[in-house]
C-alpha positions in Angstrom: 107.7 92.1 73.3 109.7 92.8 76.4 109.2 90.7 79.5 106.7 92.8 81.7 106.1 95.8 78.8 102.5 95.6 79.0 102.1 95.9 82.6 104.6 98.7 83.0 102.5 101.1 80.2 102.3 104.0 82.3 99.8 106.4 81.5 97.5 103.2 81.1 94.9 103.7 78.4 91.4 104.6 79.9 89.1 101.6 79.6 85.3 101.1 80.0 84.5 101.1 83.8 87.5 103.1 84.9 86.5 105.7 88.2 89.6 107.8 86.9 92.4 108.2 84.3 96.0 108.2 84.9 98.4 110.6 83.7 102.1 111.4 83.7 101.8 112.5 86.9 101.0 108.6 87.9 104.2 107.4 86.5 106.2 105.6 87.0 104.3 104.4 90.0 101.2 103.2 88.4 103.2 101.0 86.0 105.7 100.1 88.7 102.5 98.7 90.4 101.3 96.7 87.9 104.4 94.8 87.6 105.1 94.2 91.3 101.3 92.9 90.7 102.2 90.9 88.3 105.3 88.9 89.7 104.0 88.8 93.3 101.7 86.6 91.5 103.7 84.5 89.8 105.3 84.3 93.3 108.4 86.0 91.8 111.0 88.4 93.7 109.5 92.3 93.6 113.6 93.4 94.9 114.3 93.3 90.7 111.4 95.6 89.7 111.9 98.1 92.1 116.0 98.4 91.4 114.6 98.4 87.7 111.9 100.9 88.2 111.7 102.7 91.5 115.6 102.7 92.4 114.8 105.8 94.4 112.5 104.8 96.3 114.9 101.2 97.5 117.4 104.0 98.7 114.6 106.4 100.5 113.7 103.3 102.3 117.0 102.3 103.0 117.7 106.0 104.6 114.6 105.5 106.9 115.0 101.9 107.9 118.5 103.7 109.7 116.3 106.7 111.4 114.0 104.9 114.1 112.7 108.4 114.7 110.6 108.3 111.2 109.2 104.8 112.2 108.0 105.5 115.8 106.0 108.6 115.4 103.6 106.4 113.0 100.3 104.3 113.9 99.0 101.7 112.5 96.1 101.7 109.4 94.0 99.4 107.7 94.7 98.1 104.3 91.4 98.3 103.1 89.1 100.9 101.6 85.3 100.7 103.1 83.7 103.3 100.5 85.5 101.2 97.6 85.3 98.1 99.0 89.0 96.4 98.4 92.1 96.2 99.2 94.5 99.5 99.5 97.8 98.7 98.6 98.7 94.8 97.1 99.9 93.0 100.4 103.3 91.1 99.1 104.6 94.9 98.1 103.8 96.2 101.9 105.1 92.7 103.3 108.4 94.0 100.9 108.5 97.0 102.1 108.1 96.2 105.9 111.2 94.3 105.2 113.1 97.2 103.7 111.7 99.5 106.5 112.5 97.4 109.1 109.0 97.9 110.5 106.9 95.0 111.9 105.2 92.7 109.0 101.6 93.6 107.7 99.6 91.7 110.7 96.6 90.1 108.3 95.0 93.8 106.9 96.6 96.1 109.6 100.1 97.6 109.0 102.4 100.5 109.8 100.6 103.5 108.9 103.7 105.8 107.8 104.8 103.3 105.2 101.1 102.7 103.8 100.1 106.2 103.3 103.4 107.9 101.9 105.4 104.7 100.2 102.3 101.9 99.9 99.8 105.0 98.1 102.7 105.6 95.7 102.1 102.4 94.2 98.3 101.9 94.7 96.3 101.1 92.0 92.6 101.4 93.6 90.3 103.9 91.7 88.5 105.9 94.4 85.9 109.0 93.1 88.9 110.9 94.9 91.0 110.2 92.3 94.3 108.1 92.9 95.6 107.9 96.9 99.0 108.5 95.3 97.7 112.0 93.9 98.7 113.7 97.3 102.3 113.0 96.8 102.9 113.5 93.5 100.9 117.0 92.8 102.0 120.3 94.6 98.5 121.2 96.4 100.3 120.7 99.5 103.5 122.4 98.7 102.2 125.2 97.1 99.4 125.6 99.9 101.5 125.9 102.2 104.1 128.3 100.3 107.1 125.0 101.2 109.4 124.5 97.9 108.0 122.3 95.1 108.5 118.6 95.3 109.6 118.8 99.2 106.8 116.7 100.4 107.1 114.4 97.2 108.4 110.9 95.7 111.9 112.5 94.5 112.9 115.2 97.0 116.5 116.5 96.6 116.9 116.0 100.3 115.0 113.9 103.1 112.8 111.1 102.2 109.4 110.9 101.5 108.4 109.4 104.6 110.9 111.5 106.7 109.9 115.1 105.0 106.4 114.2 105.4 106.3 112.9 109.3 108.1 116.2 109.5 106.0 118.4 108.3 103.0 116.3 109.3 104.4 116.0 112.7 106.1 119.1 113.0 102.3 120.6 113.2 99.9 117.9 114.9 102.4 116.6 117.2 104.0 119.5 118.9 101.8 119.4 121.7 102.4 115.8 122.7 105.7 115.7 124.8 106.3 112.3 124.0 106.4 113.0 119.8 108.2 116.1 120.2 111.0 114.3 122.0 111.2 112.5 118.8 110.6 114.6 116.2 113.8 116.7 117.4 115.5 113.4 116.3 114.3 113.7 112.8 116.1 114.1 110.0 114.2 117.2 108.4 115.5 119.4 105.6 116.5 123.0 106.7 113.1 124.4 104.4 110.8 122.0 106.4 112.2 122.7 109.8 112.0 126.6 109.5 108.1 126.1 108.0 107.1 123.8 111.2 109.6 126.5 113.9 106.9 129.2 112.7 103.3 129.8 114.1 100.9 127.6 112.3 97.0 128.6 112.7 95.0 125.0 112.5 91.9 124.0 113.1 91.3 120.8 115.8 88.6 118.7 115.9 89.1 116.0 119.2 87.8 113.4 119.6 87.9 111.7 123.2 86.4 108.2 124.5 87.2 106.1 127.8 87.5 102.6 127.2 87.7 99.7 129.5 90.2 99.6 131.7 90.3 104.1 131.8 91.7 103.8 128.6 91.8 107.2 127.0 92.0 107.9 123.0 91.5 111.2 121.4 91.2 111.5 117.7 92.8 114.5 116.4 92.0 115.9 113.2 93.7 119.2 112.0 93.1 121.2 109.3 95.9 124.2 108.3 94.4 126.4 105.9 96.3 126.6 102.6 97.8 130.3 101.5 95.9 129.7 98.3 93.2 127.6 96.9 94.5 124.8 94.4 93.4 124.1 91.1 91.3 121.7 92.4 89.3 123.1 95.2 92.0 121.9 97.9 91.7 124.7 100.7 93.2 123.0 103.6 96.0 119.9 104.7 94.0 117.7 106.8 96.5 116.2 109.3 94.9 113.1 111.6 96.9 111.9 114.6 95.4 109.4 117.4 96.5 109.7 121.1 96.4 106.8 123.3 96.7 106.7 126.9 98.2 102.9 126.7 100.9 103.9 124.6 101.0 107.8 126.4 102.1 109.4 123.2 100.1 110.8 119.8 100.9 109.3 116.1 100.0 110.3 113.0 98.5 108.2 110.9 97.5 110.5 107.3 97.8 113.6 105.6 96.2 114.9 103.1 94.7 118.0 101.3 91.0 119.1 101.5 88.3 121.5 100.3 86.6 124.1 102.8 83.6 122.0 102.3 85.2 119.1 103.4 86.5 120.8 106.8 83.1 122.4 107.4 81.3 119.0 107.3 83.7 117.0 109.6 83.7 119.7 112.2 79.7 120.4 112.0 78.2 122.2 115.2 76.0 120.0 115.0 77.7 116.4 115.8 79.8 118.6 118.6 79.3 117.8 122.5 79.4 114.9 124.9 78.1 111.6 124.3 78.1 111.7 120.5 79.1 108.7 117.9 82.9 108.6 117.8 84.3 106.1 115.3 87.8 105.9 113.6 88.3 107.1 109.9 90.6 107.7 107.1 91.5 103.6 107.8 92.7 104.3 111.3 93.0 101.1 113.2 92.8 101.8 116.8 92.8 98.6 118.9 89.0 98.7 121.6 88.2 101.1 119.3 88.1 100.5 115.3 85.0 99.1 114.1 83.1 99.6 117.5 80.3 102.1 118.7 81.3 104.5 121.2 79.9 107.8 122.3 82.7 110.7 123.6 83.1 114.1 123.5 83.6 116.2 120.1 85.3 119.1 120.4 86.6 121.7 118.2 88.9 125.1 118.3 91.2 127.1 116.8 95.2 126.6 117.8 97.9 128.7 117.4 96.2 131.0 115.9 
């Protein structure tokens, strides 16, 4: 048998317990996963499997680590799943990848959120009810929701990177507002499709959420939802886009994306949680220093923009 063969069978065979199936659609990441798993644990090098498996994804990173733009416009997230209970993305591949990046190393569970959520989710292997985290990047739900060519906002774009193209289009919508980002984002490396979709009028939907902590401290949560131009084939109405502003730093970052149903939008922004002095917690593994983890009341707020 060839060295690693077994770890790398991508679609993996469904077995008893499994929360979901993997297809061709998971490959070659899944595999890829498996066999980073498998030598970080034998405390080998993981440079070899990705130049074997994922050479694409060495250069994308490579292209970013040279565009500081890409790198400052992110927050930072938690690599840990509460509704599942475990462990995100396997640590030595997002301590790899910081490296490559040339972002700051994974501090304990808290790392660069950019690089988790578009890179790290390629190669997760947690089972969520949700389905796969990578499933985001490698279906068209968002591309085709938002009427943006095919593969654009994916793991093998004929142009940008993955991180860049989506901090463009993520930012390009949530973070127009914020003088600070927009300075950057017009530093951005973005591919002429993505930069004419984000010049355009884009009707979203805001939910804020704004607290005061010690010291006047301000943060506002900031969750967006764009409607889609057509439903997907599985229910996915809308791109959620959620962003945290922080009056230490005086500046907004993203920190996900990721398409929803109506249902899903409706719920989050609720009438009835709206007003002052309601619950305001992080989510979608935020990690908001004062804040994550805590109980704190503030205002919930929600409108229409540019619509």
């Amino acid at each position: 048998m060839v060295p690693g063969l077994a770890a790398f069978e991508c679609p993996k065979k469904p077995a008893a317990g499994d929360i979901v199936a993997e297809t061709a659609l998971d490959c070659p990441w899944a595999g890829t996963a498996r066999e980073l798993s498998e030598k970080a644990g034998k405390g080998e090098a993981l440079g070899p499997v990705f130049s074997a498996y994922a050479p694409g994804i060495v250069k994308q990173l490579a292209a970013d680590r040279a565009d500081p733009a890409v790198k400052q416009l992110w927050g930072e997230s938690i690599n840990f799943d509460e509704m599942e209970n475990d462990v995100i993305v396997l640590p030595a591949l997002l301590s790899f990848m910081a490296s490559e990046l040339g972002v700051a190393q994974p501090k304990g569970k808290y790392v660069h959120a950019g690089m988790e959520h578009t890179y790290g989710y390629l190669f997760s292997l947690l089972e969520t009810k949700f389905g796969f985290k990578r499933a985001r990047w490698v279906n068209d739900d968002i591309a085709g929701g938002l009427g943006i060519p095919d593969g654009l906002v994916g793991p093998a774009s004929a142009e940008g990177t993955l991180l860049s193209n989506i901090t463009c289009m993520a930012g390009g919508i949530a973070l127009k507002d914020d003088a600070a980002a927009a300075g950057l984002l017009k530093n951005l490396r973005c591919p002429a499709a993505l930069r004419k979709y984000i010049a355009a009028k884009i009707p979203r939907f805001r939910l804020t959420e704004t607290v005061v902590l010690p010291g006047s401290r301000t943060v506002v949560l900031r969750t967006d939802f764009v409607p889609f131009n057509k439903t997907s084939a599985g229910g996915n109405s809308h791109l959620l886009i959620y962003s945290v502003y922080d009056s230490a730093y005086k500046k907004a970052s993203l920190i996900t994306a990721f398409p929803v149903a109506r249902s899903f939008m409706q719920n989050a922004a609720d009438p009835k949680g709206l007003g002052a002095g309601k619950p305001v917690q992080t989510r979608y593994n935020a990690w908001v220093e004062g804040l994550t983890g805590g109980k704190v009341k503030g205002l919930r707020a929600a409108s229409w923009l540019d619509r």
